[in-house]
C-alpha positions as CSV (number, residue, x, y, z in Angstrom):
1,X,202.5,67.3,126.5
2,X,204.3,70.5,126.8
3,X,200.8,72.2,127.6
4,X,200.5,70.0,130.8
5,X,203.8,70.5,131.9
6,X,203.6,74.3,131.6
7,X,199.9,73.2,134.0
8,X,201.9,71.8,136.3
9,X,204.7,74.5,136.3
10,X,202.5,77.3,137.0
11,X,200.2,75.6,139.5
12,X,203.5,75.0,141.6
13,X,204.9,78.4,140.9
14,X,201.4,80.0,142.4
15,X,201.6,77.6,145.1
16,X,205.2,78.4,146.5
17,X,204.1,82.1,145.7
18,X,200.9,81.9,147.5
19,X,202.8,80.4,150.4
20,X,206.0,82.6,150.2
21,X,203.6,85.5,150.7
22,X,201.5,84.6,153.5
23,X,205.1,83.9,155.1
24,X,206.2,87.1,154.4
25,X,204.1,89.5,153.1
26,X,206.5,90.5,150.3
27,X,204.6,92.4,147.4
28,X,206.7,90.8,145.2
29,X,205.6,87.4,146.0
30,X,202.0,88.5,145.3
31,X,202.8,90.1,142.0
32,X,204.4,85.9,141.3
33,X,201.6,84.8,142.2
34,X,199.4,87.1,140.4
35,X,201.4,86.0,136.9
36,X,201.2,82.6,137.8
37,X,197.8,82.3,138.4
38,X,197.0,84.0,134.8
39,X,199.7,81.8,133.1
40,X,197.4,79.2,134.8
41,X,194.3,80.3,133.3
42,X,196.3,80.6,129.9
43,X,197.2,76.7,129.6
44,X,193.9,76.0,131.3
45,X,191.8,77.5,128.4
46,X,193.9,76.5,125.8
47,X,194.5,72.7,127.3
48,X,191.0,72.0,126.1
């Protein structure tokens, strides 16, 4: 349970990155979305 939840936590912290940075171009939000995408990858391979 807490495996999906931290899913679902960084699959909507990449999406509100992704979209914060193609709003405003901020490196910063990139770098987010960077993280969140690998913290994504992280409870996707160990989810299984």
């Amino acid at each position: 349970m807490g495996r999906l939840a931290g899913l679902c936590l960084a699959l909507a912290m990449a999406g509100f990155s992704g979209y914060m940075f193609l709003r405003t171009g901020d490196w910063v939000a990139l770098l987010f979305l960077v993280g969140s995408l690998a913290y994504t990858l992280f409870f996707v391979v160990h989810y299984r």
